[in-house]
LONUKOL-500314 format. One record per residue (C-alpha): residue in three letters; x, y, z. Coordinates in steps of 0.02 Angstrom, whole numbers. Layout:
! LONUKOL-500314
{residuo:Ala&east:X&north:Y&up:Z}
...
***
This chain:
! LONUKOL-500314
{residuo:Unk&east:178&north:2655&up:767}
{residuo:Unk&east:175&north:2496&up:901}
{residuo:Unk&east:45&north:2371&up:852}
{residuo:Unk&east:-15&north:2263&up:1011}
{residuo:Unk&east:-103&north:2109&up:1040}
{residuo:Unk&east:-157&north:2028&up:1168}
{residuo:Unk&east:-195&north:1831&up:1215}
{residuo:Unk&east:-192&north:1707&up:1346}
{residuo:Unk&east:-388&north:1764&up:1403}
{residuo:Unk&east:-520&north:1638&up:1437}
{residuo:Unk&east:-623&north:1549&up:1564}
{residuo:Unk&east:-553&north:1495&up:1736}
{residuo:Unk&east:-643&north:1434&up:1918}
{residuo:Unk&east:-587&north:1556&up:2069}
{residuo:Unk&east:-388&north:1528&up:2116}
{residuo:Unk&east:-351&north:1468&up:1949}
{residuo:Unk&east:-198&north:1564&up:1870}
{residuo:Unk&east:-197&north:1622&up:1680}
{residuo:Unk&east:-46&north:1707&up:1575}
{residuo:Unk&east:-83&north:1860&up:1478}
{residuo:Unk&east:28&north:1894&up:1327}
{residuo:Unk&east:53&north:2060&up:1230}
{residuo:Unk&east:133&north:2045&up:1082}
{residuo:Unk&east:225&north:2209&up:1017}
{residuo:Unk&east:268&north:2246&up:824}
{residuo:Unk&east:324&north:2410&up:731}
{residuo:Unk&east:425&north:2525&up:799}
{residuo:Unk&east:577&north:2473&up:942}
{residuo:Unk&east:440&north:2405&up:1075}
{residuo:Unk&east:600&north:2396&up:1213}
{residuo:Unk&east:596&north:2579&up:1219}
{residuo:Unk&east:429&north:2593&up:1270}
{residuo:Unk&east:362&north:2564&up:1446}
{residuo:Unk&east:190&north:2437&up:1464}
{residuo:Unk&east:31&north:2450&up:1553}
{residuo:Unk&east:-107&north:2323&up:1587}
{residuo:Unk&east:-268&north:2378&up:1607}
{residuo:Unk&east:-431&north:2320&up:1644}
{residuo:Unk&east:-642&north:2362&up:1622}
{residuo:Unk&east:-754&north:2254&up:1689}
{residuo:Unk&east:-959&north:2292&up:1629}
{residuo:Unk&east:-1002&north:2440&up:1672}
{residuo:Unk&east:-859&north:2500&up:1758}
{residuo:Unk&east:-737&north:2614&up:1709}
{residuo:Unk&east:-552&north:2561&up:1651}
{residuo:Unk&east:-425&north:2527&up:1779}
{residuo:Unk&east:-244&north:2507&up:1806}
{residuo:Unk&east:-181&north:2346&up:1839}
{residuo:Unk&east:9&north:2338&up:1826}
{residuo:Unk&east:152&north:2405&up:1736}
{residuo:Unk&east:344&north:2387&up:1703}
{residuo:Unk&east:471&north:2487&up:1613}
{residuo:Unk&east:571&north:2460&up:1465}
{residuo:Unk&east:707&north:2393&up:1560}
{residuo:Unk&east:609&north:2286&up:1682}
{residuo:Unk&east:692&north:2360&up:1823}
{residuo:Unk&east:529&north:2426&up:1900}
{residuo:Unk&east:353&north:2376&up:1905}
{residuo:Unk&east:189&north:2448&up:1988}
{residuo:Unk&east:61&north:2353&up:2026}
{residuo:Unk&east:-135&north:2402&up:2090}
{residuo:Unk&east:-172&north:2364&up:2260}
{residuo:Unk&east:-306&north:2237&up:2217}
{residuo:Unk&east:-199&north:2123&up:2118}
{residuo:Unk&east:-20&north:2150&up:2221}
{residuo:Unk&east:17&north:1976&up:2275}
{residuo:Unk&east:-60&north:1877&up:2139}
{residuo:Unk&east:-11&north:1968&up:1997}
{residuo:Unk&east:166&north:1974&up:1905}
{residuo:Unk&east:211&north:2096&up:1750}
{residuo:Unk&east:372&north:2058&up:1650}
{residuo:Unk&east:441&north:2064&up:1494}
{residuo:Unk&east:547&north:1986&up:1345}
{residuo:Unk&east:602&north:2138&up:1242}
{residuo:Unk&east:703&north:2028&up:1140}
{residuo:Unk&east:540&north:1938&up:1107}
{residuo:Unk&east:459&north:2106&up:1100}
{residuo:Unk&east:331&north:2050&up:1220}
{residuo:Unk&east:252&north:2087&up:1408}
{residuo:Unk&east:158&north:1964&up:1508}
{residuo:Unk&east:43&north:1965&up:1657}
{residuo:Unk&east:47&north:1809&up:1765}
{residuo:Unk&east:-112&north:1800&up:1862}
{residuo:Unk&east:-129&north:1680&up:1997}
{residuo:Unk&east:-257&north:1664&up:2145}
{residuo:Unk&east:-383&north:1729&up:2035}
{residuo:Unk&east:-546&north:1801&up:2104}
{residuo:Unk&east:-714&north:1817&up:2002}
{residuo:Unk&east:-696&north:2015&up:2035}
{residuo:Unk&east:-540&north:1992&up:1905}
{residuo:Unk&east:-671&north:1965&up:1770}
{residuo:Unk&east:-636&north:2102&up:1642}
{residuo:Unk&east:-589&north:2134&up:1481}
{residuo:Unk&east:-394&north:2147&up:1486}
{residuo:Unk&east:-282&north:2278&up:1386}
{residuo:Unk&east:-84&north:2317&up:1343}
{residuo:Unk&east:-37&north:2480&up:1323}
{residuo:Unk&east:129&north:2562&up:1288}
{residuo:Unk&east:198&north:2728&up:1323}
{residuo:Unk&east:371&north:2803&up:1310}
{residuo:Unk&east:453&north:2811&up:1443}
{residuo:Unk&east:467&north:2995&up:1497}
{residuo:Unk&east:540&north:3074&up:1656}
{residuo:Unk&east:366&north:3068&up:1733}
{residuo:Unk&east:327&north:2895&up:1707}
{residuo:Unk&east:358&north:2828&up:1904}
{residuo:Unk&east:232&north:2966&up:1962}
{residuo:Unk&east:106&north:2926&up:1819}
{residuo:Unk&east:141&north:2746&up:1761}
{residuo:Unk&east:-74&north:2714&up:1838}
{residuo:Unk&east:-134&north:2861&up:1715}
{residuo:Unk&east:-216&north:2785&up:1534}
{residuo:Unk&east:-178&north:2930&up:1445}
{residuo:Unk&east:29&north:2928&up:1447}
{residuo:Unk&east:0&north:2786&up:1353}
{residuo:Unk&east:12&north:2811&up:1155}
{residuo:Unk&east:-40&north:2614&up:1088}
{residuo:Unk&east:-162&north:2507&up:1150}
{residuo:Unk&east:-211&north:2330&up:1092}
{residuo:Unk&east:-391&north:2247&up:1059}
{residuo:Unk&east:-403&north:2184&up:1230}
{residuo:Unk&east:-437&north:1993&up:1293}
{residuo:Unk&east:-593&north:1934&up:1393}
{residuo:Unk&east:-528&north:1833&up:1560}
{residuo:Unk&east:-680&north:1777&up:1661}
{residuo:Unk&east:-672&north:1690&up:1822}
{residuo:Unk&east:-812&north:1584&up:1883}
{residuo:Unk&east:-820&north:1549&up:2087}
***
């Protein structure tokens, strides 16, 4: 089992930047690849960015390339999502997953369902 949780969420005017933090414990968390995810209300749940255990790759949505940056401390056992230039269509309820890293992972690294542990999520909401 991987236990995650997430901080660094709050309230922040349009183009502010926040840092996300998803702190990992239980099982070897470097061996794992990590997600960030996203729902807004109403809206369904939505990729965001993602890196792999190493930290030699990371994916990033469309909407957020440019202003977003995924990393990660394994030694620390945790991932982070800079966000700068943030936009009041950020607003959402932010996740961490984590998903070992399989064969498959570059092709469907986007998909929720590779990954096995998820955290409680934290709010970020941008005002304009």
């Amino acid at each position: 089992q991987v236990q995650l949780v997430e901080s660094g969420g709050g309230l922040v005017q349009a183009g502010g930047s926040l840092r996300l933090s998803c702190a990992a414990s239980g099982r070897t968390y470097s061996n794992y690849a990590v997600g960030w995810f996203r729902q807004a209300p109403g809206k369904e749940r939505e990729f965001v960015a993602a890196i792999t255990w190493s930290g030699d790759n990371t994916y990033y949505a469309d909407s957020v390339k440019g202003r977003f940056t995924i990393s990660r401390d394994n030694a620390k056992n945790t991932a982070y999502l800079q966000m700068n230039s943030l936009k009041p269509e950020d607003t959402a309820v932010y996740y961490c997953a984590a998903g070992k890293q399989t064969s498959y992972y570059s092709a469907r690294y986007y998909q929720s369902q590779i990954y096995d542990y998820w955290g409680q999520g934290t709010q970020v909401t941008v005002s304009s």
